[in-house]
C-alpha positions as CSV (number, residue, x, y, z in Angstrom):
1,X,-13.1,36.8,3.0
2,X,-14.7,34.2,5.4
3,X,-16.9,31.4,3.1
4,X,-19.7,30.3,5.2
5,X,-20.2,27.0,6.0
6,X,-22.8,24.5,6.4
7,X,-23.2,22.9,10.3
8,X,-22.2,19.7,9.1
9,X,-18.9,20.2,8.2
10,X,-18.3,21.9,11.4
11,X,-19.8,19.1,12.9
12,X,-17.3,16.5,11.4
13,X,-14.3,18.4,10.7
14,X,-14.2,21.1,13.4
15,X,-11.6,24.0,13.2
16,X,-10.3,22.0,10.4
17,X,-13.1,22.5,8.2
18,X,-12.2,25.6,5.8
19,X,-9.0,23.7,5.4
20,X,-10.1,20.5,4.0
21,X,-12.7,22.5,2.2
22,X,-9.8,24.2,0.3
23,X,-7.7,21.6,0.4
24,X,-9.5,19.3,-1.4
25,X,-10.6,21.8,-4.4
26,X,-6.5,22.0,-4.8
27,X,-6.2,18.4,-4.6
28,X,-8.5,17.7,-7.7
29,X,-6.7,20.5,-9.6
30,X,-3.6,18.8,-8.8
31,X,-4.8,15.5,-9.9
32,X,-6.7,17.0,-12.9
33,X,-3.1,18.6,-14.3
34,X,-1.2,15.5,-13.5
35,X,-4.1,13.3,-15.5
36,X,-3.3,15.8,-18.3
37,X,0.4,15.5,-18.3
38,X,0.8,12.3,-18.4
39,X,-1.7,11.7,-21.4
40,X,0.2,14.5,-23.3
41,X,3.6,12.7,-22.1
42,X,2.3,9.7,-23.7
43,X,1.3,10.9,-27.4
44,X,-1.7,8.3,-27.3
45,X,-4.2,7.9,-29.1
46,X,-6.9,6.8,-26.0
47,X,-7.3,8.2,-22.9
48,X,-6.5,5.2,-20.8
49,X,-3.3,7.1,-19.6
50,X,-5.4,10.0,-18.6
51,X,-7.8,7.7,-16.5
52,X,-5.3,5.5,-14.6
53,X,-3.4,9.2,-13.8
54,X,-7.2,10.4,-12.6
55,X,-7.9,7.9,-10.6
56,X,-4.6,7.4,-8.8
57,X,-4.5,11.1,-8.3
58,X,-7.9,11.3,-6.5
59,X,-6.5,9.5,-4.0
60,X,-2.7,10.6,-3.5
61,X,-3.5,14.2,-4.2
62,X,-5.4,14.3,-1.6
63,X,-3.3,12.8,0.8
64,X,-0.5,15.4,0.0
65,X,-2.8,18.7,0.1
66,X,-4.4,17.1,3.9
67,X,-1.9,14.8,5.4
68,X,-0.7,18.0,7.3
69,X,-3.7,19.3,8.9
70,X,-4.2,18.7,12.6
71,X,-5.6,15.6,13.7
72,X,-5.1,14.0,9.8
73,X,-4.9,10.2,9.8
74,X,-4.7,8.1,6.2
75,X,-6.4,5.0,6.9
76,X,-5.4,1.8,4.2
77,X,-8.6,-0.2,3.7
78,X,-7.9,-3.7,2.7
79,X,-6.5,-4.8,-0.1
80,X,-6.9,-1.1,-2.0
81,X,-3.8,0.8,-3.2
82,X,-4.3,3.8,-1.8
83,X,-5.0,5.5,1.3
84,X,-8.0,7.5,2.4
85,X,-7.6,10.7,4.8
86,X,-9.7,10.6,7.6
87,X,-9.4,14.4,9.5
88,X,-11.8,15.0,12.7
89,X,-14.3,12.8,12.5
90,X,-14.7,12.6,8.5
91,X,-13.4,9.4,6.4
92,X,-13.1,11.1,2.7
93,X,-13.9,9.3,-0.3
94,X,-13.6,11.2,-3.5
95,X,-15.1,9.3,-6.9
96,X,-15.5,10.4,-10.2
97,X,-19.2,10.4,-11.0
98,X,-19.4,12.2,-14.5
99,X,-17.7,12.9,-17.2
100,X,-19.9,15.7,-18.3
101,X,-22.0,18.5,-16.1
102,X,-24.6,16.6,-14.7
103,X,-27.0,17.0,-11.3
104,X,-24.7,15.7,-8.5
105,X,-28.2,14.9,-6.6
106,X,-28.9,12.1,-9.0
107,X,-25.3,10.9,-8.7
108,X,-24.4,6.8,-8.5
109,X,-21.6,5.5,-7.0
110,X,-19.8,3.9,-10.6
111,X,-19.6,0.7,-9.0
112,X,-20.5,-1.3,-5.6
113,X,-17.0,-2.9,-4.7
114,X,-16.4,-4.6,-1.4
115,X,-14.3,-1.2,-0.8
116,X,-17.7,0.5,-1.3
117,X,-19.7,-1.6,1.2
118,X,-17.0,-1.4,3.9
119,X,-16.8,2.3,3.7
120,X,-20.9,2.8,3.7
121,X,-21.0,1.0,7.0
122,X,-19.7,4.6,8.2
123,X,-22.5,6.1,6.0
124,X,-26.2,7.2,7.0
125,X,-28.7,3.6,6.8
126,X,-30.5,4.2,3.8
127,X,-34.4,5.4,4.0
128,X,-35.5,2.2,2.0
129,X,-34.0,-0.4,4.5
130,X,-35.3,1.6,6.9
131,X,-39.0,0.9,5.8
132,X,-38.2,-2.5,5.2
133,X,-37.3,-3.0,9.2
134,X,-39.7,-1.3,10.7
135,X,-42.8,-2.7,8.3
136,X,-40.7,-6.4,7.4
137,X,-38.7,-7.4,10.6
138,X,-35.1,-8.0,10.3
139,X,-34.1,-10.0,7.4
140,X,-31.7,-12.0,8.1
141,X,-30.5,-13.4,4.8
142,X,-29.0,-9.5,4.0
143,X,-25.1,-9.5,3.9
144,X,-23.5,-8.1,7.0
145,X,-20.3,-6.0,5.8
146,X,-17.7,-5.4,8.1
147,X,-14.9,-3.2,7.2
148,X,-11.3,-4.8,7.3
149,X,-7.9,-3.7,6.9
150,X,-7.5,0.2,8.2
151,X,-10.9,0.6,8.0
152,X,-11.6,-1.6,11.2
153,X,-9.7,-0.2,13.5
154,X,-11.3,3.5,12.2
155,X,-12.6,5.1,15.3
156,X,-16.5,5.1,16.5
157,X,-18.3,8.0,15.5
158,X,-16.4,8.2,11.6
159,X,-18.8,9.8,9.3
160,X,-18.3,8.6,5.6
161,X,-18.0,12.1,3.5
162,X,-18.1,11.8,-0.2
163,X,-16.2,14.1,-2.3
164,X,-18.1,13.3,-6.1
165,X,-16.7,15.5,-8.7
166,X,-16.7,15.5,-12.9
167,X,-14.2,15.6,-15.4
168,X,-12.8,14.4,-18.4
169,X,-9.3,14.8,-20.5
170,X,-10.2,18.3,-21.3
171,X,-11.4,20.0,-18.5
172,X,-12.3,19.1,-14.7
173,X,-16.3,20.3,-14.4
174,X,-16.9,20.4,-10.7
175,X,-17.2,18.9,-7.8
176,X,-19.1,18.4,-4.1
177,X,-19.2,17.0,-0.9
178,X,-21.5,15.8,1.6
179,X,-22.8,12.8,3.5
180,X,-25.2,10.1,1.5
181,X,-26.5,6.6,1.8
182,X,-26.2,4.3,-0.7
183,X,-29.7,3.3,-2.4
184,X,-31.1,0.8,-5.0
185,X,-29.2,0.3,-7.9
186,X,-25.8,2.5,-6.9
187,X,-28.0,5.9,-5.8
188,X,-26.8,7.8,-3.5
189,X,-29.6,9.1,-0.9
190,X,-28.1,12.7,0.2
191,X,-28.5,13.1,3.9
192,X,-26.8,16.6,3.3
193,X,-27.4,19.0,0.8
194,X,-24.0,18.2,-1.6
195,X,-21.9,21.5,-1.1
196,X,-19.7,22.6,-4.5
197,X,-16.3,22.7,-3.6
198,X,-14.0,26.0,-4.7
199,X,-11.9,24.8,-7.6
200,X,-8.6,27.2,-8.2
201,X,-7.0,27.6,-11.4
202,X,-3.7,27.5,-10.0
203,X,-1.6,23.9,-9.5
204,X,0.7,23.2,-6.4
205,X,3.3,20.9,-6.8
206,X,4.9,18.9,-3.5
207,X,8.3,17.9,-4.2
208,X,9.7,16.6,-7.8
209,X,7.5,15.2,-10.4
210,X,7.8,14.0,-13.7
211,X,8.2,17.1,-16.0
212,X,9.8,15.9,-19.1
213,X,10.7,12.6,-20.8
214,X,13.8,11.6,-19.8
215,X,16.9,11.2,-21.8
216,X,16.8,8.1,-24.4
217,X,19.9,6.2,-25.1
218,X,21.6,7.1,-28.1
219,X,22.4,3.9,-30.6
220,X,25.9,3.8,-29.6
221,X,24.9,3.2,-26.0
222,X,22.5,0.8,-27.1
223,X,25.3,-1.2,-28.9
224,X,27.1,-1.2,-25.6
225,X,24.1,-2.5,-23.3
226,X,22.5,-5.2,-26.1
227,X,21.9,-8.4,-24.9
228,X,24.3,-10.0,-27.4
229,X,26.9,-7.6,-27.5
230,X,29.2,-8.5,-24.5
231,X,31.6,-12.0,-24.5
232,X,30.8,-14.8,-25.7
233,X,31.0,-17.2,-22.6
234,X,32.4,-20.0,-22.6
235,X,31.2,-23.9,-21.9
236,X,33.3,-26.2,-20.5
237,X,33.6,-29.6,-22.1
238,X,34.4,-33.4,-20.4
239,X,34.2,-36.9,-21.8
240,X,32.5,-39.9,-20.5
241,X,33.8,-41.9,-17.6
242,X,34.9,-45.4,-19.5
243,X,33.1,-47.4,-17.4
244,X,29.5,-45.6,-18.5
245,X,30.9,-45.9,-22.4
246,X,31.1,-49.8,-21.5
247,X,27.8,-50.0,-20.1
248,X,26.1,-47.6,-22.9
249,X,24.4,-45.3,-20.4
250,X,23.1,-42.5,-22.8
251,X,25.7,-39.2,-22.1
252,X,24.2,-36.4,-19.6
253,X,23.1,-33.3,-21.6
254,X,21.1,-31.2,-19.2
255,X,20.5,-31.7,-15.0
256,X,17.1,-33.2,-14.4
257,X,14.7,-31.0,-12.6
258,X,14.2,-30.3,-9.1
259,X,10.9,-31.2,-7.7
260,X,9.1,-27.6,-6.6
261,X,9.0,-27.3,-2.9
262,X,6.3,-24.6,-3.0
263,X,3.1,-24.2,-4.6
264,X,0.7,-21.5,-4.6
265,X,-1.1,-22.5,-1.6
266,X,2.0,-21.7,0.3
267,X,1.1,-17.8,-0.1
268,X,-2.2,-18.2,1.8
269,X,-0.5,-19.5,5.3
């Protein structure tokens, strides 16, 4: 059955559009699942385990579930760990903006990064700077981002498209996607109605993961690979030249240190 669309998303993704539409809902399941595996692999108490698995999944799940598509590019933006897809002419950044059911309209970005900056630059201005130039002039003591890394070679014409959704350990809630501009104090200014995205129940896997704990070694390997179980080595031992005994130079225990020919600074050439 055909899902209607919104212009937008033809606009920016083209053909391509019901795919990434589908594709991501099956990327946050996937990341969603693995989040919960891990923390269940882990027997822990907190849910930090969940929340590093979340967040790196956001990012890599999608990669797998798009990287395919015609016309799909990752992009690396500086200094980040992760890749974002861009596919036609949409950069995609999904964040987690809830942990409970809550109005994706009044959603804030969790936190403005340098990452965040760069990547608004492809966003909608928002409407409050907007006032401020035509009634105020330019101001020029504002901060002028420009995006580095992969983002600045990104091609004219990308369109930031955010992909908020909510979850938490026990379930993942929902999530959206649209085109925003980032307001006072984190707010996101929709310039786009935010579209729900179709979330399956089903999990696809590509290639192996991670499905059980490995193997422990048994105590009698243990005893075989201990630090202090192998041969005792063995030190070789001279005497003094006479001549230093005659002149009571103290005996040489230990080399003296080299002098360090690198420093810190070196890493920053």
């Amino acid at each position: 059955m055909s899902v209607h669309l919104p212009s937008w998303t033809t606009d920016v993704f083209g053909e391509q559009a019901p795919a990434v539409r589908v594709g991501l809902g099956q990327a946050l399941r996937n990341m969603q699942a693995n989040a919960q595996a891990a923390q269940e692999q882990t027997d822990s108490r907190t849910n930090h385990t969940y929340g590093s698995a979340r967040w790196q999944g956001q990012f890599e799940r999608v990669w797998e579930e798009l990287k395919d598509l015609p016309g799909a590019t990752p992009v690396k933006p500086f200094g980040f760990p992760f890749e974002l897809m861009i596919v036609g002419n949409g950069l995609l950044y999904p964040f987690l903006y809830s942990k409970t059911k809550s109005d994706v309209r009044t959603a804030c970005i969790p936190r403005e990064s340098r990452l965040v900056k760069e990547l608004f630059t492809f966003a909608p201005p928002p409407t409050h700077e907007q006032g401020a130039f035509e009634l105020d002039g330019f101001d020029e003591s504002a901060e002028v981002v420009k995006p580095r890394g992969g983002l600045a070679a990104v091609p004219p014409g990308t369109q930031l498209i955010l992909v908020p959704f909510a979850c938490n350990a026990s379930e993942l809630l929902e999530a959206h996607w649209g085109r925003a501009a980032l307001g006072p104090e984190r707010r996101l200014e929709w310039a786009t109605l935010p579209e729900p995205l179709p979330l399956p129940e089903t999990v696809t896997f590509h290639g192996q993961r991670l499905g059980t704990i490995p193997k422990q070694a048994t105590s009698s390997e243990r005893e075989l690979t201990s630090f202090d179980g192998g041969a005792q080595p063995t030190f070789t031992l001279s005497s003094r030249a006479s001549v230093d005994q005659q002149r009571d130079v103290p005996p040489l225990t230990e080399a003296e240190p080299a002098d360090d020919q690198t420093s810190e600074d070196d890493a920053n050439d």
